[in-house]
N, C-alpha and C positions, 0 to 999 in steps of 0.2 A: 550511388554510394558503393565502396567496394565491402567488402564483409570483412572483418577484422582478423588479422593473421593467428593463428591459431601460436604460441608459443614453443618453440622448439627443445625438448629435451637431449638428453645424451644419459648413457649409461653411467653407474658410480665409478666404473675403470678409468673411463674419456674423463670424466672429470674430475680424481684422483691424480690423471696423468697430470691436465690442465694447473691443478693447485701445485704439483711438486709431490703429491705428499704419498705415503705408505698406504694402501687402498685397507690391509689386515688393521690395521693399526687405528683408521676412523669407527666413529660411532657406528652401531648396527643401523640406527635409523639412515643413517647415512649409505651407508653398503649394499641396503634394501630396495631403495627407491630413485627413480632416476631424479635429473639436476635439471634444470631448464636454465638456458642462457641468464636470465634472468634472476636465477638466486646464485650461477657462480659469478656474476659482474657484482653480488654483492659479495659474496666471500670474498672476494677478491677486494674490491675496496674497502672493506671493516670487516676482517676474519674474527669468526665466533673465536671464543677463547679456546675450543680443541683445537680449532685450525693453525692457531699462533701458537698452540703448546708443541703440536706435530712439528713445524716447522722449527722451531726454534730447537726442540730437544731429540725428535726420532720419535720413532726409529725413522730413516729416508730407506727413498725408492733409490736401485741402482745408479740411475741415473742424477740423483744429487748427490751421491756419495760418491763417485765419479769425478764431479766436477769441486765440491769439496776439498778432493785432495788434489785435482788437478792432472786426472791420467782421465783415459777413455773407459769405457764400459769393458773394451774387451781387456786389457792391462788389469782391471778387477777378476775377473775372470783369468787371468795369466796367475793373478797374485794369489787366486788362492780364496777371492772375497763372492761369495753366492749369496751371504743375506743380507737384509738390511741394519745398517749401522746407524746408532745412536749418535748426538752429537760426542758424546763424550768420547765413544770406541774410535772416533773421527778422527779428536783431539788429539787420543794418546798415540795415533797411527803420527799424524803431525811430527809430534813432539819428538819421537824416539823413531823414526822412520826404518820398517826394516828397510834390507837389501831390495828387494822388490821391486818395493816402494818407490826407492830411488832412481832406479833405472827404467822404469815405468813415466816416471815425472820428467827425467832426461830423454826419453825418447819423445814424448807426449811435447815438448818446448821444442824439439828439433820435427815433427810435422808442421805446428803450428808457424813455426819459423818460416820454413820451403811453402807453404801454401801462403803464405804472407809474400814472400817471394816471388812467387807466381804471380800471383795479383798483380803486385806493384809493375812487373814487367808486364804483362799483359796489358796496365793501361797506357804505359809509355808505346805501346807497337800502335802505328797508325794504325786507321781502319778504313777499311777499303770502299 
């Protein structure tokens, strides 16, 4: 018989990253103690009700506030943005877009463009 695999944890960061979500912003129980594969496969499939409050209203981590608006992490960092934004503070970025903003969203469509571009050529060149 083999001996049964011991469960693997992860730190509340690794698994804060994992969820999306603000690491300050979850419960302390949560912040305290590590996560085992095992309870974020369930967060992840039927999120406790902070989990779906976090995500749905904030605050987010850089990185969904990032992609939210649709620029990069560093274009946040260009613009001026270091904390984490609420859905709403998101919204009203949206709505009334500074200057910034804009030109951040326009450069951020024309990478995405060119590495699109790449690709596509790249699969058309024979391979050797």
């Amino acid at each position: 018989m083999t001996p049964q695999k011991s469960s693997q944890s992860m730190k509340p960061e690794t698994a804060a990253k994992k969820l999306g979500i603000y690491l300050p912003a979850a419960p302390q129980e949560f912040q305290d103690n590590p996560v085992t594969r095992a309870q974020l496969d369930e967060m992840q499939s039927t999120p406790p009700e902070w989990l779906a409050e976090l995500r749905r209203n904030g605050p987010h981590p850089r990185p969904v506030v990032a992609q939210k608006l649709n620029i990069s992490i560093g274009g946040l960092a260009r613009g001026g943005i270091t904390d984490p934004l609420t859905t709403e503070q998101i919204n009203e970025l949206l709505a009334s877009p500074p200057e910034w903003l804009v030109a951040e969203r326009a450069s951020f469509a024309a990478v995405r463009a060119e590495n699109q571009r790449l690709k596509e050529e790249s699969a058309r060149k024979p391979r050797a």
